[in-house]
C-alpha positions, 0 to 999 in steps of 0.5 A, spaced: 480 479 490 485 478 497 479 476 500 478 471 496 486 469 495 486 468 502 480 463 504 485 459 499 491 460 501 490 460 509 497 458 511 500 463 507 495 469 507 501 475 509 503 473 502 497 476 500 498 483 503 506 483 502 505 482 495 498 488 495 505 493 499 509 490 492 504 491 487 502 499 490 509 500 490 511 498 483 504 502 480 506 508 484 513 508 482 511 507 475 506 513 477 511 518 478 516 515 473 509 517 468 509 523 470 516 526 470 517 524 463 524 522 463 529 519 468 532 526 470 527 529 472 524 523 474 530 523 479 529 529 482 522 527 484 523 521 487 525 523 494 519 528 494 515 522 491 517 516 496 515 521 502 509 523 499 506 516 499 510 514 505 505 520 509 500 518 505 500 510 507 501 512 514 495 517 515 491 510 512 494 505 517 493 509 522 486 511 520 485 504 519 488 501 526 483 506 528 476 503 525 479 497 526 480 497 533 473 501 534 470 495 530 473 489 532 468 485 534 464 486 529 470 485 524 471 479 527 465 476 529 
């Protein structure tokens, strides 16, 4: 669908990954909240929660950036 949102908005396609950043976000915020039952221990596992998908979305960009970098004339050819 990004795909497809971009070739109809080409001046404006960073929009389209910053608003993928927010809609991950929110549905992983609203992950942990689900999980934890209430607001306290909701609470009390939010830092732990935010430090998981910050390391988990780093190992990702950087595994990405990789095959990007590796591809990159064939990505972009």
């Amino acid at each position: 669908q990004a795909n497809e949102l971009e070739k109809n908005n080409q001046e404006r396609f960073q929009m389209i990954g910053a608003s993928l950043l927010f809609a991950a976000a929110r549905y992983n915020t609203y992950l942990v909240a689900r999980a934890n039952g209430n607001k306290e221990a909701f609470q009390d596992k939010k830092n732990e929660a935010k430090e998981y998908f910050i390391e988990q979305f780093t190992k990702m960009l950087d595994d990405n950036i990789a095959d990007y970098e590796a591809n990159f004339d064939k990505y972009r050819g």
